[in-house]
Structure formats: structure tokens, C-alpha cells
C-alpha atoms as an extended CHARMM CRD file, in Angstrom:
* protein
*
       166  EXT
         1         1  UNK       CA             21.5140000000       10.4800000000       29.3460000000  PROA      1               0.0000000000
         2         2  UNK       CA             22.0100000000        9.5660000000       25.9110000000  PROA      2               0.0000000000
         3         3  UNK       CA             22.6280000000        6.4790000000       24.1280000000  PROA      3               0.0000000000
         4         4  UNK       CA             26.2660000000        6.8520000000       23.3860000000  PROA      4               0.0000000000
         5         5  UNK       CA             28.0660000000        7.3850000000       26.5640000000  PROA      5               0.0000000000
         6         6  UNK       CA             26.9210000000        8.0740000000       30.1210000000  PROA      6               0.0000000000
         7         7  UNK       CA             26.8680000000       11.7170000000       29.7400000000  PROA      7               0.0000000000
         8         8  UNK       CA             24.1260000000       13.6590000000       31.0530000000  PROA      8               0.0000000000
         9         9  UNK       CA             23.1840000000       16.4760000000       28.7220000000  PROA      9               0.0000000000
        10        10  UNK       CA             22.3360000000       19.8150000000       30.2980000000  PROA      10              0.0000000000
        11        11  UNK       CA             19.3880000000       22.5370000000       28.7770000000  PROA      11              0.0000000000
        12        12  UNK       CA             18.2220000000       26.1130000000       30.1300000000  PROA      12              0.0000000000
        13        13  UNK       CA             14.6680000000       26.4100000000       29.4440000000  PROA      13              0.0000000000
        14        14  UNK       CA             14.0650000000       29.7920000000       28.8790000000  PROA      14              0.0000000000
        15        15  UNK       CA             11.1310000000       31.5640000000       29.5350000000  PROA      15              0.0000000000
        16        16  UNK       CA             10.3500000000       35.2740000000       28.3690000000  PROA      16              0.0000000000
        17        17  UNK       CA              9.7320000000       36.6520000000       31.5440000000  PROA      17              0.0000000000
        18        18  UNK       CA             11.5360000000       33.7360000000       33.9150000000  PROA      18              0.0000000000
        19        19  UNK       CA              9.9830000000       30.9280000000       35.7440000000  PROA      19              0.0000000000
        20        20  UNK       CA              8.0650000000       32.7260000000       38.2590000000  PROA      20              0.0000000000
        21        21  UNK       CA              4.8780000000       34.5660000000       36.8200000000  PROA      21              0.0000000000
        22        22  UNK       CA              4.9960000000       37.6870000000       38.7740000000  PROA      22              0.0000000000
        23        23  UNK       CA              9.3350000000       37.6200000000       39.1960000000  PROA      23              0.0000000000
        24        24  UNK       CA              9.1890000000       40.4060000000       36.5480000000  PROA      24              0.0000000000
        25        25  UNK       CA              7.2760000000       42.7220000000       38.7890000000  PROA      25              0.0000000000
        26        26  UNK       CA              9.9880000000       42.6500000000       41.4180000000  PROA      26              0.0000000000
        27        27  UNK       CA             11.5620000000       46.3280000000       41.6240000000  PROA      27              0.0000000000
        28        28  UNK       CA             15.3400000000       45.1630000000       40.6250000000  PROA      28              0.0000000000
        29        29  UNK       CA             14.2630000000       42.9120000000       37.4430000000  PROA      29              0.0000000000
        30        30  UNK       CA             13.4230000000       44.9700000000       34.1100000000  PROA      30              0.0000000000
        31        31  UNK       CA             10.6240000000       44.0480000000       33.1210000000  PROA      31              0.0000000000
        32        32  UNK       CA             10.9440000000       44.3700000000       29.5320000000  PROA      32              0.0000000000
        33        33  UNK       CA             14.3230000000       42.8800000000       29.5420000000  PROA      33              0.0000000000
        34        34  UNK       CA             13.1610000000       39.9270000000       27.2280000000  PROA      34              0.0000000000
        35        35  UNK       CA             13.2280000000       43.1840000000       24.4700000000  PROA      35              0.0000000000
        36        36  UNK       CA             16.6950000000       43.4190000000       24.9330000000  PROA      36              0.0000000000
        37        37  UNK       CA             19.1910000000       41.6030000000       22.7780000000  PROA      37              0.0000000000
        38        38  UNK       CA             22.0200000000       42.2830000000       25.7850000000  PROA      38              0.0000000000
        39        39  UNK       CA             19.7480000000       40.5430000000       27.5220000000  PROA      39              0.0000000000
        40        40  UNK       CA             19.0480000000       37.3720000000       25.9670000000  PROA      40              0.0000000000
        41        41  UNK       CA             23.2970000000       37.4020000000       24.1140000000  PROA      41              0.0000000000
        42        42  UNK       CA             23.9680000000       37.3950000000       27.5740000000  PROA      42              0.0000000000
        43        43  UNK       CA             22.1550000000       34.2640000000       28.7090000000  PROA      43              0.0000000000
        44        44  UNK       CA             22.7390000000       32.2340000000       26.2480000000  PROA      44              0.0000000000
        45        45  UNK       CA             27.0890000000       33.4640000000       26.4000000000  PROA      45              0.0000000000
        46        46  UNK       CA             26.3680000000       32.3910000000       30.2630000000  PROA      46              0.0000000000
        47        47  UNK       CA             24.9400000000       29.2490000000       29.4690000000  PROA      47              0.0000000000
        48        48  UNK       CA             27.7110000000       28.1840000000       27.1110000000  PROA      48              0.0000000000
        49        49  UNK       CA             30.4090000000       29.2220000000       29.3470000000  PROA      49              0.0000000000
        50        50  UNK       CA             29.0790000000       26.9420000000       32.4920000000  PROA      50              0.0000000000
        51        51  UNK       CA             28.9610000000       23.9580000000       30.1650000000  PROA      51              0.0000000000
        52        52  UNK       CA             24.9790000000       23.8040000000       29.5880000000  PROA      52              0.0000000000
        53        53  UNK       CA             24.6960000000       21.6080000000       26.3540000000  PROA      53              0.0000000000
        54        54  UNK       CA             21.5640000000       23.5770000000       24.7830000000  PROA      54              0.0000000000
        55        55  UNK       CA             19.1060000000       26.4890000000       25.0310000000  PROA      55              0.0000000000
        56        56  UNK       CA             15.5660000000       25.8910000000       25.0010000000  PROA      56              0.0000000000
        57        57  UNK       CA             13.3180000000       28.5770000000       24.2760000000  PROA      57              0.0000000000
        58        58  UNK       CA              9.1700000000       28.0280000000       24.4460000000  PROA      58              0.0000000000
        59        59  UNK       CA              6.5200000000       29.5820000000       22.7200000000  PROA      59              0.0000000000
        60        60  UNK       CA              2.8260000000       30.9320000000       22.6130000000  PROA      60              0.0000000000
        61        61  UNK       CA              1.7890000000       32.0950000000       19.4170000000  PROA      61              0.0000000000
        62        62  UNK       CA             -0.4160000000       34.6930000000       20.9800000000  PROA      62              0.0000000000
        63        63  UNK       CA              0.0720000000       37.4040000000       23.8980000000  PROA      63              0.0000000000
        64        64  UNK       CA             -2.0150000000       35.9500000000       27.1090000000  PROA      64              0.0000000000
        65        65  UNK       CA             -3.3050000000       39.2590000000       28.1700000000  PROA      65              0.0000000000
        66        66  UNK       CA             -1.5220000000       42.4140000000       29.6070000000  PROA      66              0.0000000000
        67        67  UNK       CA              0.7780000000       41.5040000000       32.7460000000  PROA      67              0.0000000000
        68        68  UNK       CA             -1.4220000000       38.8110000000       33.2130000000  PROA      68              0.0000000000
        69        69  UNK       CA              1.7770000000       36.1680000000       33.6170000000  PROA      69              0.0000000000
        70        70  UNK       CA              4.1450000000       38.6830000000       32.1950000000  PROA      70              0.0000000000
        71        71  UNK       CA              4.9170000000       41.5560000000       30.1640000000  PROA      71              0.0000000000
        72        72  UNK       CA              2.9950000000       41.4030000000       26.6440000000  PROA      72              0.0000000000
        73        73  UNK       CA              4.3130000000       39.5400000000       23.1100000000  PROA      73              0.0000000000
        74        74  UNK       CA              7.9710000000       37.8930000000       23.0420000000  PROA      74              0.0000000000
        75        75  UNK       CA             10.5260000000       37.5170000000       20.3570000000  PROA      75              0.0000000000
        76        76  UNK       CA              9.6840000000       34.5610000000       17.2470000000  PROA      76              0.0000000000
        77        77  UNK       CA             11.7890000000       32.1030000000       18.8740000000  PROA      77              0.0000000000
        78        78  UNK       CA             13.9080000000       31.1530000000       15.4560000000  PROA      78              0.0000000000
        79        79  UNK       CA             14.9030000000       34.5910000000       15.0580000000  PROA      79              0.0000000000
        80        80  UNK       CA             15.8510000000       34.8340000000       18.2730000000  PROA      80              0.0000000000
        81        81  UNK       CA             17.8190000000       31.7250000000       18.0730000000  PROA      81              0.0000000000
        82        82  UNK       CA             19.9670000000       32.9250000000       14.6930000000  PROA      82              0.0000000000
        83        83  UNK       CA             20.5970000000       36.3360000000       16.5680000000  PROA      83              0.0000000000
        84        84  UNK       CA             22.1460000000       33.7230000000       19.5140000000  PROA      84              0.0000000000
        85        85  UNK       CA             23.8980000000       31.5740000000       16.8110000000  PROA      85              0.0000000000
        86        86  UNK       CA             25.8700000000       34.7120000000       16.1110000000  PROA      86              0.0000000000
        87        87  UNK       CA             27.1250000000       35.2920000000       19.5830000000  PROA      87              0.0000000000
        88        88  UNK       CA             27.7860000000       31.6030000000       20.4630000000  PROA      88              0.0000000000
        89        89  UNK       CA             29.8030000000       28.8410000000       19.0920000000  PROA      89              0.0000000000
        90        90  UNK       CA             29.1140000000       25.6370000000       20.8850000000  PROA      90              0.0000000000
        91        91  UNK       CA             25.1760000000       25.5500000000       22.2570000000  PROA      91              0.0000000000
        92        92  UNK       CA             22.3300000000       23.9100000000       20.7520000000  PROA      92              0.0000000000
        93        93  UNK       CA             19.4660000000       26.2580000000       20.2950000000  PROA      93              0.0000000000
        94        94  UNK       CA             16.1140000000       24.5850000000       20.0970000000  PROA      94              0.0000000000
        95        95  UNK       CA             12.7280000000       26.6630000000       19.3210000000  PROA      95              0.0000000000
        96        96  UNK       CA              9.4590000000       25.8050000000       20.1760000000  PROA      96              0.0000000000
        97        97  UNK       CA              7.4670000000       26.0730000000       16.7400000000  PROA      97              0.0000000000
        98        98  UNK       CA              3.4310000000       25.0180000000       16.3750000000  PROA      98              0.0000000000
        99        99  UNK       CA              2.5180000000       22.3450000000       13.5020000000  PROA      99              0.0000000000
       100       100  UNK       CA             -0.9820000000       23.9420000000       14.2880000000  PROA      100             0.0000000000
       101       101  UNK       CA             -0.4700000000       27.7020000000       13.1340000000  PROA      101             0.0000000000
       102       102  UNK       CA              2.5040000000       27.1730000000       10.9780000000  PROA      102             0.0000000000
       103       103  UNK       CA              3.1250000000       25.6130000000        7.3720000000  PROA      103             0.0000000000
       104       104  UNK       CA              5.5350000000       23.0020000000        6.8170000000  PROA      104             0.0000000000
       105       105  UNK       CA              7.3470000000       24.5460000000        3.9030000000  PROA      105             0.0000000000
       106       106  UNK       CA              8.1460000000       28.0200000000        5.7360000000  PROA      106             0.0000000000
       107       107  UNK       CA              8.9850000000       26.1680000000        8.8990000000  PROA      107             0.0000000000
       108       108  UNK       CA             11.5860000000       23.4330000000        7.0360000000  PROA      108             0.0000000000
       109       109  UNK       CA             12.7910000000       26.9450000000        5.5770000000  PROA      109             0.0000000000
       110       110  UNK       CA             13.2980000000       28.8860000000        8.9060000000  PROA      110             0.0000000000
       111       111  UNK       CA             14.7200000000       25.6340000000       10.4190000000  PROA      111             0.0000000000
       112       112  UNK       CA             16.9760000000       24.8270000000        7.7160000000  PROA      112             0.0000000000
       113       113  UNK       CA             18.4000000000       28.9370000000        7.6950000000  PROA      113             0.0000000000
       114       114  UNK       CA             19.0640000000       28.5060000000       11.3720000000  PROA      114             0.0000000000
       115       115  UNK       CA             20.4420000000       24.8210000000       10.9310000000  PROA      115             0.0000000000
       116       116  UNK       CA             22.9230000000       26.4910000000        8.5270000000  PROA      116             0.0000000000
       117       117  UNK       CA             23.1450000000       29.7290000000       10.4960000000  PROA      117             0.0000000000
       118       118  UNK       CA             24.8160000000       28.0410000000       13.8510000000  PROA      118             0.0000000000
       119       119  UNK       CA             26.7590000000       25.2150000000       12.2360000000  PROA      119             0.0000000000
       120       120  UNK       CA             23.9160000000       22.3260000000       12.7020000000  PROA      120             0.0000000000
       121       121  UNK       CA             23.4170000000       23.3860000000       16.3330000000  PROA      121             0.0000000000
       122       122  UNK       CA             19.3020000000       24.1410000000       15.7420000000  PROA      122             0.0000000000
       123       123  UNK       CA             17.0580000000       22.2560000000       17.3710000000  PROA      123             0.0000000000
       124       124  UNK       CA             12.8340000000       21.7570000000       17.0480000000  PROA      124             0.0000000000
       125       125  UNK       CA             10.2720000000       20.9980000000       19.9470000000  PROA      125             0.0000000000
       126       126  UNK       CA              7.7830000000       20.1330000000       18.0230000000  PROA      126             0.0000000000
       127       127  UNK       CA              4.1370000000       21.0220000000       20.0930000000  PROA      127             0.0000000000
       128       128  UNK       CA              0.6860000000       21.6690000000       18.9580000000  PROA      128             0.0000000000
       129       129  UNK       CA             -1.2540000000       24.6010000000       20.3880000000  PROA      129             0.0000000000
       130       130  UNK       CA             -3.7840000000       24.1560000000       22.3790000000  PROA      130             0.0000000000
       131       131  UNK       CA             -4.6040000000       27.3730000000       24.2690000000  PROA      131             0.0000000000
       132       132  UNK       CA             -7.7170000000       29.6780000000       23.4590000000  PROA      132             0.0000000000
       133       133  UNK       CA             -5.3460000000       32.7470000000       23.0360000000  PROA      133             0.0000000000
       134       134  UNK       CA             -3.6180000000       31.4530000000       19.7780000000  PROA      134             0.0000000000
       135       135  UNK       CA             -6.5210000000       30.6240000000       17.1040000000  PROA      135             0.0000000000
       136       136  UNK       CA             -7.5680000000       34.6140000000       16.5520000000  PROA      136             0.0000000000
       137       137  UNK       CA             -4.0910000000       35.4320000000       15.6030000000  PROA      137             0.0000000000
       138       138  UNK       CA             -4.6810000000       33.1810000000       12.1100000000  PROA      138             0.0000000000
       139       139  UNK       CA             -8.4140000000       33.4740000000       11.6420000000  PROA      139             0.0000000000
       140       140  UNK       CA            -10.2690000000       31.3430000000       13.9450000000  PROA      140             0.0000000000
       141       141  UNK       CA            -12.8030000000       31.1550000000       16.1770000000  PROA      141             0.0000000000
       142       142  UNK       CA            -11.7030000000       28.0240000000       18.1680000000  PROA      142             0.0000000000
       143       143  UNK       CA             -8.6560000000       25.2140000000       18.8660000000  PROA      143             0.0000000000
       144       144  UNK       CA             -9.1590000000       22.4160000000       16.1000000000  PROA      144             0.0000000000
       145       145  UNK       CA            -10.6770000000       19.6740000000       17.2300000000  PROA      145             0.0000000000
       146       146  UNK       CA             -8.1620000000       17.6820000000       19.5570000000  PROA      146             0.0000000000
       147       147  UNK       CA             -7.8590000000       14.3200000000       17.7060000000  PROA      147             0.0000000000
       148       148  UNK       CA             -6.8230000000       16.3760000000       14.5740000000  PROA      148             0.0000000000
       149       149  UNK       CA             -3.8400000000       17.4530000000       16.7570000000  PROA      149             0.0000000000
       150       150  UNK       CA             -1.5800000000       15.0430000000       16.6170000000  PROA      150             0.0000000000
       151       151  UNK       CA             -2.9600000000       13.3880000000       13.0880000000  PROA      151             0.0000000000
       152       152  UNK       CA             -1.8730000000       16.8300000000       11.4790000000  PROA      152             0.0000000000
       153       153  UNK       CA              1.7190000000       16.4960000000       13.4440000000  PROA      153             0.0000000000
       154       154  UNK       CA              2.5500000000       12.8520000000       12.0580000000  PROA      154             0.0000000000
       155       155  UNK       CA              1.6420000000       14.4320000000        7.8990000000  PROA      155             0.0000000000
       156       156  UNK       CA              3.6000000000       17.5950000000        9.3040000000  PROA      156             0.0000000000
       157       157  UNK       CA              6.7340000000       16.2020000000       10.1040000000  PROA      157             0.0000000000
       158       158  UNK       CA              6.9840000000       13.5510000000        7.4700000000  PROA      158             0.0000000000
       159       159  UNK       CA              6.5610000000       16.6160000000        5.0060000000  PROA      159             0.0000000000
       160       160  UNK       CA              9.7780000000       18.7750000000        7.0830000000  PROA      160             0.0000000000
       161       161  UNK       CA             11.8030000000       16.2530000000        7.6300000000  PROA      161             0.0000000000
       162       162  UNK       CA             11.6960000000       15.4400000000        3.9610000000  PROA      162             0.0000000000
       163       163  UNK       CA             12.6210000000       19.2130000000        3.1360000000  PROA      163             0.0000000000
       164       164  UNK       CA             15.4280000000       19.5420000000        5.8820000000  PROA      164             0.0000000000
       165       165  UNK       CA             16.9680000000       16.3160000000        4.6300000000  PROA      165             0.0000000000
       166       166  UNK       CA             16.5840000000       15.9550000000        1.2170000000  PROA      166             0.0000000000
């Protein structure tokens, strides 16, 4: 609920490969369906037409090992979302972006492009990474330390909220 009203707001969480690890391996799914643009226009124009409020699309900045929980490597979720801003005109579209792997000039950039792209209907879930799979991909040979986590998300968001909303 929100604090205007009494109206419950409804999200799809989307997952590459669905909610089940292994539901990709069934013989009627596709399993590389998440590399299909029908595929994910279609969710998100199903979504919209049953009244869901917003589409909610997570993120690993890594691949987590071949058909370990799924087929390998997904779509940059912002890019994804401005391909679904196109063939929508109501949804919210929120990405899951890292403070930990990402820079907050590019990211109030990308963010800002799809704010503008969908008509203000972007959305952020803001996480830190925290999986062993990610750090290689930019150069390292471990997580930062934990406590730095959430220190590096307060500086991170004071800096892109600043450059979204000048």
C-alpha cells in the first residue's frame, strides 16, 4: 500500500530464466527465451494489460556458471528496460543496478535516458553485490570488505540523485 490511498500496487519480478532454477530445462520452455525480445515485449505487454503496476527485473553482474541455475549471461537490465519502454505505455520498469561495480555518473546517465525514454516510468533497486562471481568481471580478486558496502551506497546515491535531479 502506499501512502496516498489504499491501493495496493502490483510488480512482476522477473527473473531471466523464471523462478524455478531448473524450469528452463523442462522440454516445452525455450531455454534461451530470455535472448528473445518477443519474449520479454511480450511479458511486460502481458503485465500491463492485467493491471500489474511495474516490472521488476534483477541482476547479477556476472554469469554463475553454465546451466548451473540457468542458461548463461542475461540482458543489462536498463537496456532491456528502454527496449520495454518502447512497447509499453503505462508500466513502471525498475532495474536492478550495483553501486559496487558501477559509477555514479554513467549510472545517473543510463537512468536519466530511460527516465526520459518511458515518460518518468524508470525505476532503481538500488543493491550492492555481494556474490564471489561478480568481482573478476572488473578486476578483482575478492567482494570489498562488507562494512564498505553500504558506506559506498549512502556517497553513491547522494552523488545520483544530485545528477538525476538537478
Amino acid at each position: 500500500m502506499n501512502d496516498r490511498d489504499d491501493t495496493m500496487l502490483l510488480n512482476l519480478f522477473m527473473l531471466n530464466a523464471g523462478h524455478h532454477e531448473a524450469s528452463w530445462r523442462l522440454p516445452e520452455s525455450d531455454p534461451r527465451a530470455e535472448w528473445n525480445v518477443r519474449h520479454w515485449i511480450d511479458i511486460a505487454r502481458k503485465a500491463e494489460a492485467g493491471g500489474l503496476h511495474s516490472l521488476f527485473l534483477a541482476d547479477v553482474m556476472a554469469m554463475e556458471g553454465p546451466g548451473l541455475y540457468g542458461p548463461e549471461g542475461s540482458f543489462d537490465p536498463v537496456t532491456l528496460m528502454a527496449l520495454l519502454a518502447g512497447a509499453t505505455e503505462r508500466i513502471g520498469l525498475i532495474s536492478t543496478i550495483s553501486v559496487t561495480y558501477s559509477d555514479p555518473y554513467g549510472l545517473a546517465r543510463r537512468l536519466a535516458t530511460l527516465d526520459h525514454l518511458s515518460g518518468g516510468r524508470a525505476g532503481w533497486n538500488v543493491v550492492t553485490s555481494v556474490t564471489d562471481v561478480e568481482p573478476p568481471n572488473f578486476g578483482l580478486e575478492g567482494q570489498i570488505d562488507y562494512a564498505s558496502h553500504y558506506a559506498r551506497v549512502d556517497a553513491f546515491m547522494e552523488v545520483v540523485t544530485a545528477l538525476c535531479d538537478p
